[in-house]
C-alpha positions as CSV (number, residue, x, y, z in Angstrom):
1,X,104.8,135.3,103.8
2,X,108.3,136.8,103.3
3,X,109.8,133.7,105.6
4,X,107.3,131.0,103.4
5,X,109.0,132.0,100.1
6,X,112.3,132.4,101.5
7,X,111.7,129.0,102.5
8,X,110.9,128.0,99.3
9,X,113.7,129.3,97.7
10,X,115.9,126.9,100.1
11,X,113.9,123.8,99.1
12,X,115.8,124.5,95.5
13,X,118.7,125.5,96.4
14,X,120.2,122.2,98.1
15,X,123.7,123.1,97.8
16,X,123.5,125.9,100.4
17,X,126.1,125.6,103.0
18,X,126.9,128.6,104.7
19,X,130.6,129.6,106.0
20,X,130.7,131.1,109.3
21,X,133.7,132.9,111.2
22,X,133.2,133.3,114.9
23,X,135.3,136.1,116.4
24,X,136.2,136.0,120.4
25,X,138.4,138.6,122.5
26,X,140.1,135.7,124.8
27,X,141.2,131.9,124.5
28,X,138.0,129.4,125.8
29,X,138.7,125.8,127.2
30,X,139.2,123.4,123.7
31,X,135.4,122.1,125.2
32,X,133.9,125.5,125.4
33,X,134.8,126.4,121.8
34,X,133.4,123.0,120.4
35,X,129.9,123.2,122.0
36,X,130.3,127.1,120.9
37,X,131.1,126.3,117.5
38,X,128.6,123.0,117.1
39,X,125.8,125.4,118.7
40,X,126.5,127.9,115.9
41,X,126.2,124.6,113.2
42,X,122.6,123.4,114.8
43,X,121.6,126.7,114.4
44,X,122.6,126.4,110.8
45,X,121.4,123.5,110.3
46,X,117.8,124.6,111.7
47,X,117.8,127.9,109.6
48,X,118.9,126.8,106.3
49,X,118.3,122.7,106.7
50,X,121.5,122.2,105.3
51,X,123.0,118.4,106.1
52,X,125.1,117.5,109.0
53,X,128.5,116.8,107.3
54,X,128.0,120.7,105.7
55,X,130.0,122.4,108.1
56,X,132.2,125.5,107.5
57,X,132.7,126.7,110.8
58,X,135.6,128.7,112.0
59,X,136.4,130.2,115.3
60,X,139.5,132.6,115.9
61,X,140.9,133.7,119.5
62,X,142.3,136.8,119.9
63,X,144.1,138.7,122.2
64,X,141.6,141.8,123.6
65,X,143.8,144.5,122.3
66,X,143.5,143.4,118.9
67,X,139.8,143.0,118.9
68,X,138.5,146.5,119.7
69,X,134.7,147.4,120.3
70,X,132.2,149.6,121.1
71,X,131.9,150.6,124.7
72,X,128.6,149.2,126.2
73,X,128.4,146.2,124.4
74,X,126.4,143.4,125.9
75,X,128.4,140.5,125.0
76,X,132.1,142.6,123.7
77,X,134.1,139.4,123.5
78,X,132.0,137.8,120.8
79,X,131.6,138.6,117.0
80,X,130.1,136.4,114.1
81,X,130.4,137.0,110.3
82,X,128.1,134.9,108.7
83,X,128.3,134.1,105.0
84,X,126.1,132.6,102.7
């Protein structure tokens, strides 16, 4: 019910494009990143049916020593920030 009127609420709201940041802890191959950061736009583009040309997608490299993270972390090199 909660995910119908959620739904709904997106219908009428067609200027929706979400910004997105994607964190990583180490440089990827220029090819990596792409499909990383056009899988992250899909997904967008699934969940809030926003267009194709809506894209506000950002990914930042960093060394590991300046992105510091809980021990025990499945997947410590990756970090999203997702704003809508």
């Amino acid at each position: 019910m909660i995910a119908r009127l959620w739904r709904s609420e997106l219908d009428s709201q067609r200027d929706v494009m979400p910004s997105v940041l994607i964190e990583i802890r180490r440089a990827l191959p220029a090819d990596e990143e792409s499909r990383l950061m056009e899988a992250v736009h899909s997904a967008l583009r699934e969940a809030f049916r926003i267009l194709p040309g809506d894209r506000n997608v950002r990914l930042i490299a960093h060394e590991p020593h300046r992105f510091a993270c809980p021990p025990g972390r499945s997947h410590p090199e990756l970090g999203f920030t997702l704003d809508v």
